[in-house]
C-alpha positions in Angstrom: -39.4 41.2 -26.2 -37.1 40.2 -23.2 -35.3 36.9 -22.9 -36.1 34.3 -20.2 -33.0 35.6 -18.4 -33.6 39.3 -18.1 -37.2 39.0 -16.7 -35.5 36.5 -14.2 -33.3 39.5 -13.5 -36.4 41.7 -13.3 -38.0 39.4 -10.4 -35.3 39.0 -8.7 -34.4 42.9 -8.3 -38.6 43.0 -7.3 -37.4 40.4 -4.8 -34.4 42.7 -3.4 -36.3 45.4 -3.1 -39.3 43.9 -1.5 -36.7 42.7 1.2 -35.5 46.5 1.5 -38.5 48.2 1.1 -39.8 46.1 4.2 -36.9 45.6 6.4 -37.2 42.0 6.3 -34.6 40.0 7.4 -35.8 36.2 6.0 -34.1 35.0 2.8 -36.4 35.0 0.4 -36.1 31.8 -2.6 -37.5 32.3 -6.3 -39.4 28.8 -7.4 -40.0 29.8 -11.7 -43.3 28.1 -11.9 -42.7 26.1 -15.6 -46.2 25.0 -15.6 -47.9 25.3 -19.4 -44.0 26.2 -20.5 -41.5 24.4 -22.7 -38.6 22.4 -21.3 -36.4 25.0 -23.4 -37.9 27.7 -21.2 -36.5 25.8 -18.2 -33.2 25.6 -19.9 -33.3 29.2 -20.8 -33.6 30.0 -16.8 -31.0 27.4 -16.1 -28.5 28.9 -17.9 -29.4 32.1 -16.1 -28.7 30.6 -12.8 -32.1 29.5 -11.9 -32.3 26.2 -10.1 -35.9 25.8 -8.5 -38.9 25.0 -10.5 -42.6 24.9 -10.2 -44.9 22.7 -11.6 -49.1 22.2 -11.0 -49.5 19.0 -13.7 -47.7 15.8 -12.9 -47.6 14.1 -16.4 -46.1 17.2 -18.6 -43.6 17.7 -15.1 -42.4 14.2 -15.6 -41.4 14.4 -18.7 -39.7 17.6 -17.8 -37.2 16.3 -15.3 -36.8 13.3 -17.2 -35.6 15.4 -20.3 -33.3 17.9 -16.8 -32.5 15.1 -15.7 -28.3 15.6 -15.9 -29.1 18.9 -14.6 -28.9 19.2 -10.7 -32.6 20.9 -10.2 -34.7 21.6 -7.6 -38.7 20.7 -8.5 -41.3 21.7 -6.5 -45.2 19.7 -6.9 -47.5 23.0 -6.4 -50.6 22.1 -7.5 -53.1 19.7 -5.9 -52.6 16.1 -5.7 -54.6 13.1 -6.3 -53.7 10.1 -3.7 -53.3 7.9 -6.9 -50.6 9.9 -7.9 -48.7 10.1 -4.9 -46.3 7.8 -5.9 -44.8 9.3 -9.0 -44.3 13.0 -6.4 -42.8 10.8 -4.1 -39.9 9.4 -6.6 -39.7 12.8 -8.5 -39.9 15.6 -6.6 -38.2 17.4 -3.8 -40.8 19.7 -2.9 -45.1 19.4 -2.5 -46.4 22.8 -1.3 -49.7 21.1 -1.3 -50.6 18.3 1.5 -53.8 18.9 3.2 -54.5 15.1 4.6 -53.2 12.7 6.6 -54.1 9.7 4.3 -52.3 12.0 1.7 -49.1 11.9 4.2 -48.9 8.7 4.6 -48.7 7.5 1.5 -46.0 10.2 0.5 -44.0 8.5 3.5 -44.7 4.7 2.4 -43.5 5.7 -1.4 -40.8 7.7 -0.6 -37.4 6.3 -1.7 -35.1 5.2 1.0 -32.4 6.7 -1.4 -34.1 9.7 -1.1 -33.5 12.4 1.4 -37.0 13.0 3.1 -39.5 15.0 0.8 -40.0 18.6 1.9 -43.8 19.4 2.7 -45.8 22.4 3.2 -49.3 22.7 4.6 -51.6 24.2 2.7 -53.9 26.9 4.4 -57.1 28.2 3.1 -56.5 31.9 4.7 -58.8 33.8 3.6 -61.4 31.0 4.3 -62.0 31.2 0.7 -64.3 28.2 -0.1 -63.7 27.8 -3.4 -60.1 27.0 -3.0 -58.1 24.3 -1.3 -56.1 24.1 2.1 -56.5 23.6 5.4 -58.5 25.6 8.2 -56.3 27.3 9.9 -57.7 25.4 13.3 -56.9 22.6 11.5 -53.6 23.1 10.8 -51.7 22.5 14.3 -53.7 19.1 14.5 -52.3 17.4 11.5 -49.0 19.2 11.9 -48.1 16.9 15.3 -49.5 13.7 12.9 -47.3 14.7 9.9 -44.4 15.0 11.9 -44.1 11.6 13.1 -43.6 10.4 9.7 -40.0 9.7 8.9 -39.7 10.4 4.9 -41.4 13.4 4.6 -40.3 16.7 6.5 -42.6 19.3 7.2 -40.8 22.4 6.4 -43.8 25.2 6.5 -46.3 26.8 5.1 -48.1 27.3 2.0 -51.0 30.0 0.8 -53.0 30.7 -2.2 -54.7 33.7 -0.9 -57.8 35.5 -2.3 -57.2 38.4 -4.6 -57.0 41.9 -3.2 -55.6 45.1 -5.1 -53.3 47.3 -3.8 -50.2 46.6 -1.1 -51.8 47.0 2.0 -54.5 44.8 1.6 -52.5 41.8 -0.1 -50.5 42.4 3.2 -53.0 42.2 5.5 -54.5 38.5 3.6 -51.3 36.8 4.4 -49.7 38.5 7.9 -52.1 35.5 9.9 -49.2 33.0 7.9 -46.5 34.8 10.2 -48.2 33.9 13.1 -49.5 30.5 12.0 -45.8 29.2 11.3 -44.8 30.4 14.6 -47.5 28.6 16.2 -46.0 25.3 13.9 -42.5 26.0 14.8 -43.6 25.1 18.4 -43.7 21.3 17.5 -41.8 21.5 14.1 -38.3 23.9 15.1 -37.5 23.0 11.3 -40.6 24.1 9.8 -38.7 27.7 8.2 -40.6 27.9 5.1 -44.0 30.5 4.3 -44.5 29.5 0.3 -46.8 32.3 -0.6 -46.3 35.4 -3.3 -46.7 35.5 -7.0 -46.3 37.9 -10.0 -49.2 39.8 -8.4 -48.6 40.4 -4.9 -44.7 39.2 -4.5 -44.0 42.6 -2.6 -46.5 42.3 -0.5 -45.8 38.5 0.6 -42.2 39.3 1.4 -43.6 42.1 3.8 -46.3 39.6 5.6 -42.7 37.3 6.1 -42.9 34.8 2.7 -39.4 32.6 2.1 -40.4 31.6 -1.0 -42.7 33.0 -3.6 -43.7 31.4 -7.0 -43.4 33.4 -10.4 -44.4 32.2 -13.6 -45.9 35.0 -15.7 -43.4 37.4 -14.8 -40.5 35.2 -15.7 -42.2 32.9 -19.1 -44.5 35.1 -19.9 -48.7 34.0 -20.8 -49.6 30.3 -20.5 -49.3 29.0 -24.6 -51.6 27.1 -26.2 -52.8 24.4 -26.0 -53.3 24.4 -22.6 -52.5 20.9 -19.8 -55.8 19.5 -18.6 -54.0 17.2 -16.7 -54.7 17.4 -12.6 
């Protein structure tokens, strides 16, 4: 069985090669989504140089970076959020890929620390107009864009995409190229907003094509979720 730190090694090579295969020319970061995985996992992926985490369930990501805590991490909220547990994201985490309201926003910018450099934020976009899953319209997206970026503790940094499942390259391409155009439409009133969160195990190669910065692995680099599994939203 490989190690933690070889199949980081294996994504990352996908990663290099996705980059060359396509000619792209963004940087392209790794976030290891730890979700369902022990906080020795994490500190097996540490020690291989690994630095940015991903994590869908607050309570079980608490206790993670509590436990990291003398580590100097970078932890990502991916999964939805509830407004009542805004605050604990706020305090924790450097990263949400998730916001989708203004209300949500807001409160992200009231609980913020002051200590705290501003929390990084990505707009979540329903692309394939998928109506089972979360995220924004895409005519939606501009519109709460110019609200989101008067708020002073949060910065909007991009976007973010769960897209719908499609087999083979070309297709997975085609699902996400609209996010190209979308953040270039958002740089217009965000210049900062650099940041297209979209790839996983399944279609990484083809999200670095369609322009992604950051993709999020979890199978390929922990393996299966274990038992038993977090229930916790």
């Amino acid at each position: 069985m490989k190690s933690i730190a070889t199949k980081l090694t294996d994504v990352q090579t996908r990663i290099s090669e996705a980059i060359l295969h396509s000619q792209a020319t963004q940087k392209v970061q790794l976030v290891a989504v730890s979700k369902y995985h022990s906080v020795d996992s994490v500190r097996q992926a540490v020690a291989a140089g690994q630095i940015a985490f991903g994590e869908n369930y607050l309570q079980p990501a608490l206790e993670k970076i509590d436990a990291l805590s003398a580590l100097s991490l970078q932890w990502h909220f991916i999964g939805p959020l509830q407004s009542n547990k805004s605050k604990a994201v706020a305090e924790n985490f450097d990263w949400l890929h998730t916001l989708d309201r203004l209300k949500l926003a807001k409160r992200l910018n009231d609980q913020r620390p002051q200590h705290l450099t501003p929390l990084n934020v990505c707009l979540q976009v329903n692309i394939s107009h998928d109506p089972a899953k979360s995220g924004l319209a895409v005519a939606d997206v501009i519109p709460l864009a110019q609200q989101i970026s008067q708020l002073p503790n949060i910065k909007l940094r991009g976007l973010m995409c769960i897209p719908m499942q499609k087999q083979g390259f070309e297709a997975q391409k085609q699902e996400l190229l609209p996010m190209q155009d979308l953040l270039k439409q958002l740089q217009q009133i965000c210049p900062d907003a650099d940041t297209l969160s979209m790839g996983m195990s399944g279609d990484l190669e083809a999200a670095v094509a369609a322009g992604a910065t950051m993709v999020r692995i979890g199978t390929d680099i922990f393996g299966p979720r274990p038992d038993p599994k977090y229930n916790e939203a």
